[in-house]
Short mmCIF file of the C-alpha atoms (twelve columns), coordinates in Angstrom:
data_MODEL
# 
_entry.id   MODEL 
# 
loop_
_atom_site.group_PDB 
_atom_site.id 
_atom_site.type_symbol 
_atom_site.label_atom_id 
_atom_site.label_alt_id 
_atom_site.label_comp_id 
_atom_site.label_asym_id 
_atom_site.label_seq_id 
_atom_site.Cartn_x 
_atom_site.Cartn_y 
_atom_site.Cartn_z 
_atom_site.pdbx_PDB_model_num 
ATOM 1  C CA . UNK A 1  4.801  -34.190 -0.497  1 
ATOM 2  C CA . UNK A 2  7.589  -32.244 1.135   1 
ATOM 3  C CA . UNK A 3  9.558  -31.973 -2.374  1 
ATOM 4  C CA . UNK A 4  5.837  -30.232 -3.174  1 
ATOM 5  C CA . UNK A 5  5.169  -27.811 -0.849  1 
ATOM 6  C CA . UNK A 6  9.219  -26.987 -0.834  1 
ATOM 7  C CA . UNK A 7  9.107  -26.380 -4.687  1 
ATOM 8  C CA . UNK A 8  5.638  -24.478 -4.094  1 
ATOM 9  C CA . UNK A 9  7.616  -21.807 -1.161  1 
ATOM 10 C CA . UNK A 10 10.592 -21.718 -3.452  1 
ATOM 11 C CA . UNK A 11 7.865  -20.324 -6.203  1 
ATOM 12 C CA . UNK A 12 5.918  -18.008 -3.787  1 
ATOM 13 C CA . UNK A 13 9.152  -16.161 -2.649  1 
ATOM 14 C CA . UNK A 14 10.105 -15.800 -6.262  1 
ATOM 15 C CA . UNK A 15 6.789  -14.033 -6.935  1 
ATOM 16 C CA . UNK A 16 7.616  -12.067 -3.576  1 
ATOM 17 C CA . UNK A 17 10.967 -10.923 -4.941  1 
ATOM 18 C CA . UNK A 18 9.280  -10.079 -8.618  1 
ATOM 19 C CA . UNK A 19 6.450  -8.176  -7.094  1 
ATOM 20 C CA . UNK A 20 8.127  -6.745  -3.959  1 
ATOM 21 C CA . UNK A 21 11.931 -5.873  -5.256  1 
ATOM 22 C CA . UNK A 22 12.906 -4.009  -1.355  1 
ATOM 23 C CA . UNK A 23 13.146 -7.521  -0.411  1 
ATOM 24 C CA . UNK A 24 16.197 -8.717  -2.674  1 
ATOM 25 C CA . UNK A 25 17.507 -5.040  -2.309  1 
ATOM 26 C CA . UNK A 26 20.717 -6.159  -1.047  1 
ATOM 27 C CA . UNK A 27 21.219 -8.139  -4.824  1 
ATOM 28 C CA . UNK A 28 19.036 -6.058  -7.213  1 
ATOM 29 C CA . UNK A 29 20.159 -2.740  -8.415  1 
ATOM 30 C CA . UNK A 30 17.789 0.415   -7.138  1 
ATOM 31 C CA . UNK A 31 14.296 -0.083  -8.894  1 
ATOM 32 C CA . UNK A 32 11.668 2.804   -8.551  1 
ATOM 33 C CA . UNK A 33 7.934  1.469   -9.522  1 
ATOM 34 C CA . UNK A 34 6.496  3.763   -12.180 1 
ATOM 35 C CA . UNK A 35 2.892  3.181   -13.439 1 
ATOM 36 C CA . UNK A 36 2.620  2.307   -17.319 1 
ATOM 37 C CA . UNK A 37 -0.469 3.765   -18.524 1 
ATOM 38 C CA . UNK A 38 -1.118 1.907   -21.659 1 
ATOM 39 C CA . UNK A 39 -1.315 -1.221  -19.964 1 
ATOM 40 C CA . UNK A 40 -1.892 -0.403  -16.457 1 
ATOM 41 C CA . UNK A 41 0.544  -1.894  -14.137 1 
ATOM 42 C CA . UNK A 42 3.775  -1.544  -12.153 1 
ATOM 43 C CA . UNK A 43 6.921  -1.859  -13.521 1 
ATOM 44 C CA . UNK A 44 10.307 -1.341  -12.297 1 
ATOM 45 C CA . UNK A 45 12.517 1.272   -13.317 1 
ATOM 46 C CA . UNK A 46 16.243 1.653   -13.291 1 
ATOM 47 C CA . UNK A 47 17.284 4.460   -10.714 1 
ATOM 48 C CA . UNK A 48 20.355 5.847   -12.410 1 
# 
């Protein structure tokens, strides 16, 4: 059970870090969320 729920955290902060990229700022490269239109969600975008 604890092998469960430890796997099931380790998921939910990867989803986290997908969905909320300030949190792994530190190790991800400067992302700006821009709005696709055609199919309507966020995506990250490269700040260069």
């Amino acid at each position: 059970m604890k092998t469960f729920v430890a796997n099931a955290f380790a998921v939910g902060r990867l989803f986290t870090i997908q969905k909320f990229p300030s949190h792994a700022a530190k190790r991800m490269p400067p992302t700006r969320k821009i709005l696709d239109q055609k199919r309507n969600i966020w995506v990250d975008k490269l700040i260069v």
